[in-house]
The first five atom37 places (N, CA, C, CB, O) and aatype in JSON, in Angstrom:
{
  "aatype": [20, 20, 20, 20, 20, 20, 20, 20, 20, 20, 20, 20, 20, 20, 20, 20, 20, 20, 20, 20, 20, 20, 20, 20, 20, 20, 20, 20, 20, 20, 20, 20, 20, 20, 20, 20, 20, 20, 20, 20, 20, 20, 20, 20, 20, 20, 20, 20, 20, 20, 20, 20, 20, 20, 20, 20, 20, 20, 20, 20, 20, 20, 20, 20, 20, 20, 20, 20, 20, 20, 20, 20, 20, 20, 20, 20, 20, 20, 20, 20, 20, 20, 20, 20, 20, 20, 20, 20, 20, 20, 20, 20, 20, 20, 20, 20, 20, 20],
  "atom_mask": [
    [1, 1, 1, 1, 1],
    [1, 1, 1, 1, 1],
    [1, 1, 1, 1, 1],
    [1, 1, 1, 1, 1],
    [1, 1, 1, 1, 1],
    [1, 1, 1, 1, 1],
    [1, 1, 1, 1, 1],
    [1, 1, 1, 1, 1],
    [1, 1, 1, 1, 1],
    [1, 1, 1, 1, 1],
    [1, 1, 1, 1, 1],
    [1, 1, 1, 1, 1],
    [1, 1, 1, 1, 1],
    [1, 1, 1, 1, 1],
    [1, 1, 1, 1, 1],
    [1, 1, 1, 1, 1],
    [1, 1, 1, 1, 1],
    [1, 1, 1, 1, 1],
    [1, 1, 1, 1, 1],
    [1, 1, 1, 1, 1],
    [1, 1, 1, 1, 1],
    [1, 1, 1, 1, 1],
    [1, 1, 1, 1, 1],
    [1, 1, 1, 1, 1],
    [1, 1, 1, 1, 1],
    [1, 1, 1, 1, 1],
    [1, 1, 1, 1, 1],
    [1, 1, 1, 1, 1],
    [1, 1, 1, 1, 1],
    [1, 1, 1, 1, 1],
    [1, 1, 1, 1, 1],
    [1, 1, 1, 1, 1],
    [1, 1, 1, 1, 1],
    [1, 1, 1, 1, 1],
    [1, 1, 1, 1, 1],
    [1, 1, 1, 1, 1],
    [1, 1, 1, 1, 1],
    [1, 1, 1, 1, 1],
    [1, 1, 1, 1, 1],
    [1, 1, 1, 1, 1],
    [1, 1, 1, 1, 1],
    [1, 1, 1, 1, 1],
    [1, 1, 1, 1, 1],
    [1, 1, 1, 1, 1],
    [1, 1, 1, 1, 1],
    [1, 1, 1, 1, 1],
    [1, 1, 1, 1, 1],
    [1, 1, 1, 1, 1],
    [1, 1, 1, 1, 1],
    [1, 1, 1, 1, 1],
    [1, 1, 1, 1, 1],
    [1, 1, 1, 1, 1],
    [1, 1, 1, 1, 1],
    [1, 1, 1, 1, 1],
    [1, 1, 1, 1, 1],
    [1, 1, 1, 1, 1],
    [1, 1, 1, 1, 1],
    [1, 1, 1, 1, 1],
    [1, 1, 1, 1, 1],
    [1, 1, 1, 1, 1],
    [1, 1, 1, 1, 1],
    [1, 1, 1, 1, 1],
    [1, 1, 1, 1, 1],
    [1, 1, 1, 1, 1],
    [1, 1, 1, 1, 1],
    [1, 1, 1, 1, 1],
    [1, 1, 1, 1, 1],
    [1, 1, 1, 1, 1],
    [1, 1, 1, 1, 1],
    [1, 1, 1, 1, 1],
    [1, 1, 1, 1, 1],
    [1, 1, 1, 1, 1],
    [1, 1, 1, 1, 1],
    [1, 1, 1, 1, 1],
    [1, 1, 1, 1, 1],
    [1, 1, 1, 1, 1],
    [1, 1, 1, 1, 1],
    [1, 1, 1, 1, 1],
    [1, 1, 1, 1, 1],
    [1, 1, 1, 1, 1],
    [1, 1, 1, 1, 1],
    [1, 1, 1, 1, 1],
    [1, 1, 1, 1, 1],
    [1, 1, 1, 1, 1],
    [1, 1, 1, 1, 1],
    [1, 1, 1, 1, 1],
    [1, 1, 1, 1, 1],
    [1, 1, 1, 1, 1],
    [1, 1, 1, 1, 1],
    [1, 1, 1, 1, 1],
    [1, 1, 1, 1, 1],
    [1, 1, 1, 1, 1],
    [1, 1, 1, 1, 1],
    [1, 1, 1, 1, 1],
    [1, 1, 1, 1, 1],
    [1, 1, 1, 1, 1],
    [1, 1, 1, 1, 1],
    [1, 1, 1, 1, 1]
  ],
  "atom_positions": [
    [[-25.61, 70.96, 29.03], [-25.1, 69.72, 28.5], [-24.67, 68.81, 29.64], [-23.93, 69.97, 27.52], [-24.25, 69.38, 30.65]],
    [[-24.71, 67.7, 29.64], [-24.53, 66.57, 30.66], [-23.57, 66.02, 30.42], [-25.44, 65.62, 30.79], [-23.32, 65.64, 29.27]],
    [[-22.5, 65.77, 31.74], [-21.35, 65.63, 31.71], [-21.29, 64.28, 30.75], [-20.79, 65.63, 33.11], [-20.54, 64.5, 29.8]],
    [[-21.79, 63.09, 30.72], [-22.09, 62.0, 30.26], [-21.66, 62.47, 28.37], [-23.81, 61.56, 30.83], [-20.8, 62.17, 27.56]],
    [[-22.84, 63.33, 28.42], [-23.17, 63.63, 26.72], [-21.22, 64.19, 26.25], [-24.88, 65.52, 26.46], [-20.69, 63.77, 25.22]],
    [[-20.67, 64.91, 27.02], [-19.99, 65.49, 26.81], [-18.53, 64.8, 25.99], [-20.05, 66.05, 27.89], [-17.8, 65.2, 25.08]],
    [[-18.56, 63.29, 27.05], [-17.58, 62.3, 26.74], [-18.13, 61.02, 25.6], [-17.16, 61.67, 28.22], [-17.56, 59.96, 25.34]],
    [[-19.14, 61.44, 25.16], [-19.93, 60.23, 24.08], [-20.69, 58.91, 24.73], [-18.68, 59.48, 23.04], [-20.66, 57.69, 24.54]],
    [[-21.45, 59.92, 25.69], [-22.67, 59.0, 26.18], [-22.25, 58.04, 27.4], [-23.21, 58.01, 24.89], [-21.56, 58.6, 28.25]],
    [[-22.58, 56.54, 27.66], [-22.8, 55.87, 28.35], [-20.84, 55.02, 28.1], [-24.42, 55.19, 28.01], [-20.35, 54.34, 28.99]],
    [[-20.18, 55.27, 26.91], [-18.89, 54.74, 26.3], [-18.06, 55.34, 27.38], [-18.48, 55.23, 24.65], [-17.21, 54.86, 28.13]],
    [[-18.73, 56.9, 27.21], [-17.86, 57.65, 27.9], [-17.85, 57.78, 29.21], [-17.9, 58.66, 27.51], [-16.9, 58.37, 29.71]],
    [[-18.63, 57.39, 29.82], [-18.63, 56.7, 31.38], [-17.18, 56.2, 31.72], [-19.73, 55.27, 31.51], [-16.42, 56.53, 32.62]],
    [[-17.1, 55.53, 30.97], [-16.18, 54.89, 31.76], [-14.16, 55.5, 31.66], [-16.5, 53.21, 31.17], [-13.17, 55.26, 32.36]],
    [[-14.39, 56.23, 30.55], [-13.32, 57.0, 30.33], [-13.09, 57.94, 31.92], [-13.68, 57.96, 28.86], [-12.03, 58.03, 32.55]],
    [[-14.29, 58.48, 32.22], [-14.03, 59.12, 33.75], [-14.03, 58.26, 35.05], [-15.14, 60.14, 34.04], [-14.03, 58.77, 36.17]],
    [[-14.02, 56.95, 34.82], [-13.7, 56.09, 36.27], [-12.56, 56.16, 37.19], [-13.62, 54.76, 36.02], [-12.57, 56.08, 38.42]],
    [[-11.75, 56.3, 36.52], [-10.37, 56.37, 37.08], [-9.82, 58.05, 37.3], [-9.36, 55.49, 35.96], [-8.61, 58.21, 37.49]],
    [[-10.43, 58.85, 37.28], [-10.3, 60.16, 37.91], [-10.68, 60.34, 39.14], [-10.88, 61.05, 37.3], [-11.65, 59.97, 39.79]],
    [[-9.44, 61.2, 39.43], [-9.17, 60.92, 41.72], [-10.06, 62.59, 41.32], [-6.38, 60.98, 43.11], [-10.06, 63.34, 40.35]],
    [[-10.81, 62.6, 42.83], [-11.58, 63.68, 43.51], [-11.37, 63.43, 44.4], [-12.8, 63.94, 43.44], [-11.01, 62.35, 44.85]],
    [[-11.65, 64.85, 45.1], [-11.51, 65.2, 46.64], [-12.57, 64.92, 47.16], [-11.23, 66.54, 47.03], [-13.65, 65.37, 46.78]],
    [[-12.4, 64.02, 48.26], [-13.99, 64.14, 48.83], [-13.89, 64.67, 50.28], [-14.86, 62.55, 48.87], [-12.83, 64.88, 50.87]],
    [[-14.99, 64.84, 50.72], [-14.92, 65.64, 52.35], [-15.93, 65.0, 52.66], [-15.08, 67.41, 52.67], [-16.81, 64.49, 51.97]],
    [[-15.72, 65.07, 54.14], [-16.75, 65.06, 55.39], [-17.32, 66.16, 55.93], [-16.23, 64.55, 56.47], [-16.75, 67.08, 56.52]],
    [[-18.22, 66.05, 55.75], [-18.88, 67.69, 56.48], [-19.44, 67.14, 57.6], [-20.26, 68.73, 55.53], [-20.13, 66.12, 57.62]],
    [[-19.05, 68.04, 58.85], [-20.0, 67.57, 59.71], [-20.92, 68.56, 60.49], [-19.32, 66.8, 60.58], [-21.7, 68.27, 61.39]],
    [[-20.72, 69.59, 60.04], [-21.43, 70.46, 60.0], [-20.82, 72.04, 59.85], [-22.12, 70.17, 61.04], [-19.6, 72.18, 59.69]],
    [[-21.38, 72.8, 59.89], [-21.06, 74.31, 59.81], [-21.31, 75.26, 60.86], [-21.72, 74.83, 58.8], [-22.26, 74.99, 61.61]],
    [[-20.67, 76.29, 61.07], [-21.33, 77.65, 62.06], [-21.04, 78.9, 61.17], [-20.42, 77.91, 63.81], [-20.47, 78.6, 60.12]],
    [[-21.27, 80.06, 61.31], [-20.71, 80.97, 61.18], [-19.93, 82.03, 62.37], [-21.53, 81.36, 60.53], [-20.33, 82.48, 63.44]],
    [[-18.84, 82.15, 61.75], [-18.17, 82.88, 62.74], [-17.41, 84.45, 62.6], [-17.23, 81.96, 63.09], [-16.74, 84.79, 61.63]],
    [[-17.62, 85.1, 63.53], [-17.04, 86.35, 63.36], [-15.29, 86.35, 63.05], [-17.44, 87.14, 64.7], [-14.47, 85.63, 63.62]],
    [[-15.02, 87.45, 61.89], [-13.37, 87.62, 62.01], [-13.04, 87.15, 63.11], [-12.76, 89.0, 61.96], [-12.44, 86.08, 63.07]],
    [[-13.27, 87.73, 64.38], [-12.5, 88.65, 65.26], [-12.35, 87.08, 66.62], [-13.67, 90.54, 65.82], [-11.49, 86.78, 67.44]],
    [[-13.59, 86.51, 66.23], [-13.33, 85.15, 66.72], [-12.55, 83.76, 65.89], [-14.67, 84.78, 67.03], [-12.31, 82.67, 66.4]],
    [[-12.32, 84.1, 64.81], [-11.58, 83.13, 63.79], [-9.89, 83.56, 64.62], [-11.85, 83.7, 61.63], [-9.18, 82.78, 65.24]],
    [[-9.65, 85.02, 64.35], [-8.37, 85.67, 64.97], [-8.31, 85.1, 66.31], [-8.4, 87.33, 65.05], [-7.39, 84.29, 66.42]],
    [[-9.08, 85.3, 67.46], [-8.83, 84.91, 69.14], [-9.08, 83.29, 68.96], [-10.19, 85.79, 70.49], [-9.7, 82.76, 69.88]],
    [[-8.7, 82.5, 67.94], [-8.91, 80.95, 68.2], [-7.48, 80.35, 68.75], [-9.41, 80.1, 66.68], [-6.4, 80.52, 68.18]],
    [[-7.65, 79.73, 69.79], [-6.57, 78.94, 70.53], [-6.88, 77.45, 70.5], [-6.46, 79.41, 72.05], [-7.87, 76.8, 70.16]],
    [[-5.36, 77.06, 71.1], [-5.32, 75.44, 71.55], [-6.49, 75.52, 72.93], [-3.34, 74.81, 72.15], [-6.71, 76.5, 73.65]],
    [[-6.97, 74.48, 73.0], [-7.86, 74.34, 73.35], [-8.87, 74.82, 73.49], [-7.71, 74.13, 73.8], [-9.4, 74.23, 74.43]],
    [[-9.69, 75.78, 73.01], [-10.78, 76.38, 72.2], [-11.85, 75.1, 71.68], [-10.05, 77.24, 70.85], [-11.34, 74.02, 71.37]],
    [[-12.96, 75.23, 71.62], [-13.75, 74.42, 71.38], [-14.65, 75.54, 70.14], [-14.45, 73.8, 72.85], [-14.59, 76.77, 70.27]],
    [[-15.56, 74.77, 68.83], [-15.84, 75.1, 68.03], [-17.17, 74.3, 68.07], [-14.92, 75.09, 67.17], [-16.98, 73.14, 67.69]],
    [[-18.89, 74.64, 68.52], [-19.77, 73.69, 68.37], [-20.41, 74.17, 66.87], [-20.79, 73.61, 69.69], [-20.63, 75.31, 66.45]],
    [[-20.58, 73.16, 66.36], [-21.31, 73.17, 64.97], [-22.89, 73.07, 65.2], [-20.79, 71.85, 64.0], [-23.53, 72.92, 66.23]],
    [[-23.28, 73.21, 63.9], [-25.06, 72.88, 63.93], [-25.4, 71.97, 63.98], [-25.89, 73.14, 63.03], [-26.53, 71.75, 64.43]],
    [[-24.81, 71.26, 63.67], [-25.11, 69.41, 63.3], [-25.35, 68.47, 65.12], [-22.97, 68.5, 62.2], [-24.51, 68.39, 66.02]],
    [[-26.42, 68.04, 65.12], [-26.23, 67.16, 66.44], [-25.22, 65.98, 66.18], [-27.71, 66.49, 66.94], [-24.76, 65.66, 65.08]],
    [[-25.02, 65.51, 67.15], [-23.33, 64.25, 66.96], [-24.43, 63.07, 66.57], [-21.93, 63.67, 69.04], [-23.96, 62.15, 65.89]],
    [[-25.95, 62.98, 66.94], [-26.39, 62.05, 66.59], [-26.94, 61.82, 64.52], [-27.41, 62.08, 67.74], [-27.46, 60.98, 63.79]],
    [[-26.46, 62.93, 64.47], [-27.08, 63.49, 62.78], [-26.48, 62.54, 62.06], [-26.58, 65.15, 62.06], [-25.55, 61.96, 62.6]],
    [[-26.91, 62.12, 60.54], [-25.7, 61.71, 59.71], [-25.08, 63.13, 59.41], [-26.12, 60.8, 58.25], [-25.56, 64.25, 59.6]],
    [[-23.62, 62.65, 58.77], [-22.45, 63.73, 58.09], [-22.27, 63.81, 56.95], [-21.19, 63.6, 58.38], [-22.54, 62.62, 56.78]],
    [[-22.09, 64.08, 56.17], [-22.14, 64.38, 54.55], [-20.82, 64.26, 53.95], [-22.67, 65.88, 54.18], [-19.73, 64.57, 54.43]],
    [[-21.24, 63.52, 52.3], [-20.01, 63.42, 52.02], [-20.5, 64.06, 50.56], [-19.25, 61.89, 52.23], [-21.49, 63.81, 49.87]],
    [[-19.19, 65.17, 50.33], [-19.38, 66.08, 49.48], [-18.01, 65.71, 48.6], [-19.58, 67.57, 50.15], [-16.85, 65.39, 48.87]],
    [[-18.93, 65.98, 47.18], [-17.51, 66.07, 46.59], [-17.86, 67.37, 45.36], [-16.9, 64.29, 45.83], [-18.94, 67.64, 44.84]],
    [[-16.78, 67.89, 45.18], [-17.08, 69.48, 44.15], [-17.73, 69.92, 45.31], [-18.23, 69.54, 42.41], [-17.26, 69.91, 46.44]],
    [[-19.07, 70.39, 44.91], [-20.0, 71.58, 45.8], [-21.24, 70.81, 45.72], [-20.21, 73.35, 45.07], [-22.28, 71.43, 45.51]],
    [[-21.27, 68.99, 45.92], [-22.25, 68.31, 46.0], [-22.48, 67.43, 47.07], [-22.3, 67.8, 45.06], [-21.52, 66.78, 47.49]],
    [[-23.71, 67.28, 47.65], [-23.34, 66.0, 48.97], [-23.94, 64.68, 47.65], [-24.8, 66.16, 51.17], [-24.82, 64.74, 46.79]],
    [[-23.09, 63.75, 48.0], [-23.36, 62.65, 47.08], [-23.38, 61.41, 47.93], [-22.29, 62.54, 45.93], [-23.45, 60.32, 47.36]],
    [[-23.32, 61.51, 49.72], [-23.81, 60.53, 50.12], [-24.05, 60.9, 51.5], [-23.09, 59.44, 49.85], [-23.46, 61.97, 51.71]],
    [[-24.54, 60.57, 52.33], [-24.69, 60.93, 54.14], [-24.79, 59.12, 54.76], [-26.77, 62.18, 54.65], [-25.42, 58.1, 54.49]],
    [[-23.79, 59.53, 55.67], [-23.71, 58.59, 56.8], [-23.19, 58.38, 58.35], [-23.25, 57.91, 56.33], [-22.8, 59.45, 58.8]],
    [[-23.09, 57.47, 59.13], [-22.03, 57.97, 60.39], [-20.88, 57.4, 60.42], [-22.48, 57.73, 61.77], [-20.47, 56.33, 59.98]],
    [[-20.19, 58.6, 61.23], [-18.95, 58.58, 61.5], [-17.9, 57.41, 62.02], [-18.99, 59.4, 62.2], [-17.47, 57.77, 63.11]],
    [[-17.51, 56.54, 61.74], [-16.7, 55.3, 62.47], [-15.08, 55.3, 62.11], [-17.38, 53.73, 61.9], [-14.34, 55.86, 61.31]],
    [[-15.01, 54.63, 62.85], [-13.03, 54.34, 63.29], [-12.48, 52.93, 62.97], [-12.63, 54.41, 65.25], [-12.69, 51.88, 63.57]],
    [[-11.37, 53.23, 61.38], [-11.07, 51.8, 60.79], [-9.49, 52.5, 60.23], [-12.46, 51.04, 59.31], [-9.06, 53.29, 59.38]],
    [[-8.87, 51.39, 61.62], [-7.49, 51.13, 61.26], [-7.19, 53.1, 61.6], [-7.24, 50.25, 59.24], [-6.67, 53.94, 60.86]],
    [[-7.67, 53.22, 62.73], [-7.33, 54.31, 63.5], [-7.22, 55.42, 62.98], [-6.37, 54.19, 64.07], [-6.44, 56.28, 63.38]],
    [[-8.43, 55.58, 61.48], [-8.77, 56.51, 60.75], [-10.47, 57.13, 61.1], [-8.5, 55.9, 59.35], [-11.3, 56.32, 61.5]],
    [[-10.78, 58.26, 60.96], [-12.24, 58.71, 60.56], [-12.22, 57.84, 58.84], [-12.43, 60.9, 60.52], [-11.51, 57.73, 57.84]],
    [[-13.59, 57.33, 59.46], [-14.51, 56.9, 57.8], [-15.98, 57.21, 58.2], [-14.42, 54.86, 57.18], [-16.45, 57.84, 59.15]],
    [[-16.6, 56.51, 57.09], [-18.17, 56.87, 56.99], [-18.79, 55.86, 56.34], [-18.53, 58.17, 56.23], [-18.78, 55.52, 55.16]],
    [[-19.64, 55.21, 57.8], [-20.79, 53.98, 56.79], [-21.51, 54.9, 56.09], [-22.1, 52.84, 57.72], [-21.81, 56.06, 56.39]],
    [[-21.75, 54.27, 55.12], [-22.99, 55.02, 54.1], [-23.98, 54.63, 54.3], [-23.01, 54.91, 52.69], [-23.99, 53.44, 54.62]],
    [[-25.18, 55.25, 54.26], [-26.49, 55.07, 55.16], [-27.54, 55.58, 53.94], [-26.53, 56.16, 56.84], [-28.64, 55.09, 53.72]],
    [[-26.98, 56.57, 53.31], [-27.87, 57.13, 51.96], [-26.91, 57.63, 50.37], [-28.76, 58.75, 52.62], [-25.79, 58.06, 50.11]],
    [[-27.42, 57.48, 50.06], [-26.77, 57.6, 48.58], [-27.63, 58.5, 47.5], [-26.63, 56.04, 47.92], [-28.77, 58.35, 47.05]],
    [[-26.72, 59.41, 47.27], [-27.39, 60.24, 46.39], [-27.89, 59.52, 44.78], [-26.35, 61.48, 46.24], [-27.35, 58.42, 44.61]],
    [[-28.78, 59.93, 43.63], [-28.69, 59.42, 42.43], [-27.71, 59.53, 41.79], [-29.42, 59.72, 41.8], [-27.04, 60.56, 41.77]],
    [[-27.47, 58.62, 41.24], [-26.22, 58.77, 40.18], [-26.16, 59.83, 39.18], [-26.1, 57.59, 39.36], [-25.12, 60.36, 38.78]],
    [[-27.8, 60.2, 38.65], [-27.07, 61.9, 38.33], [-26.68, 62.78, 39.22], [-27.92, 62.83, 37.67], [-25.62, 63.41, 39.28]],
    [[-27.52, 62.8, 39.85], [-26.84, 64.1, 41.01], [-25.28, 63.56, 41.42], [-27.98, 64.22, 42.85], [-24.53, 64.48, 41.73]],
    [[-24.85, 62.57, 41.44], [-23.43, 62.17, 42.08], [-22.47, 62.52, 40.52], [-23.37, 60.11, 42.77], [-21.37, 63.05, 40.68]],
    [[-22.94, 62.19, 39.04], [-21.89, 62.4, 38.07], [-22.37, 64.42, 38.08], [-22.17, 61.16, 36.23], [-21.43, 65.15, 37.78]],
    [[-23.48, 64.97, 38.34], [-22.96, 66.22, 38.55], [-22.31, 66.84, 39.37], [-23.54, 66.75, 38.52], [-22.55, 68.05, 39.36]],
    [[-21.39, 66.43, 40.27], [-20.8, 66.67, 41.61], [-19.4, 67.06, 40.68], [-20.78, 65.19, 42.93], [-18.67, 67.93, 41.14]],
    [[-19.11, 66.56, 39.66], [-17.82, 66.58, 38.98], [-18.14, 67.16, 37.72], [-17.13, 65.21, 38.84], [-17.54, 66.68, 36.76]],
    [[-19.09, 68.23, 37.48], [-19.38, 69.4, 36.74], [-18.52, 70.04, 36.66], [-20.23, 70.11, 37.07], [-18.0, 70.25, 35.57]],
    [[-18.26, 70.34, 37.33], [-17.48, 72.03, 37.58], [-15.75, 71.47, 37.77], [-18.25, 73.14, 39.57], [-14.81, 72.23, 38.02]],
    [[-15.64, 69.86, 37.58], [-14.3, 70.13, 36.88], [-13.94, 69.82, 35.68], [-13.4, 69.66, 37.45], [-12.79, 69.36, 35.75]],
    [[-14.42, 69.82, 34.3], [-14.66, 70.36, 33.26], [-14.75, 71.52, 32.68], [-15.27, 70.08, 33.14], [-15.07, 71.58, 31.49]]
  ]
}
């Protein structure tokens, strides 16, 4: 069933606008041993898979719903958006909190 159908169609759109989600930046992943998660220090360095030239992903639930790069506004990390997922794939990102 589709989250849409669930709230009475296209009406019900808009009943979910105003619900806050978490969103993240991914900028990439590694895998790492226990035993190196345990020996992690201040100043320790962590390289990911992702090249710095890659876009970064913006996930929300267990979905990427947009990729872009990384920039600095008002002395925060943000993210131009560069691609955009479909709007179904982006209202299924908030599946699984239902």
């Amino acid at each position: 069933m589709d989250v849409v159908e669930t709230v009475g169609g296209e009406a019900g759109i808009d009943l979910l606008r105003d619900i806050e989600l978490d969103a993240t930046l991914q900028f990439g992943e590694r895998e790492m041993f226990l035993r190196e998660v345990l020996e992690l220090g201040p100043g320790d360095v962590v390289e990911l898979d992702r090249h710095v030239s890659e876009p970064v992903d913006l996930v929300v639930g267990d979905r990427i719903v947009a990729r872009g790069e990384v920039v600095v506004m008002n002395g925060n990390f943000a993210l131009r958006v560069t691609e955009v997922a479909t709007p179904q794939l982006r209202l299924e990102s908030i599946r699984c909190l239902f």
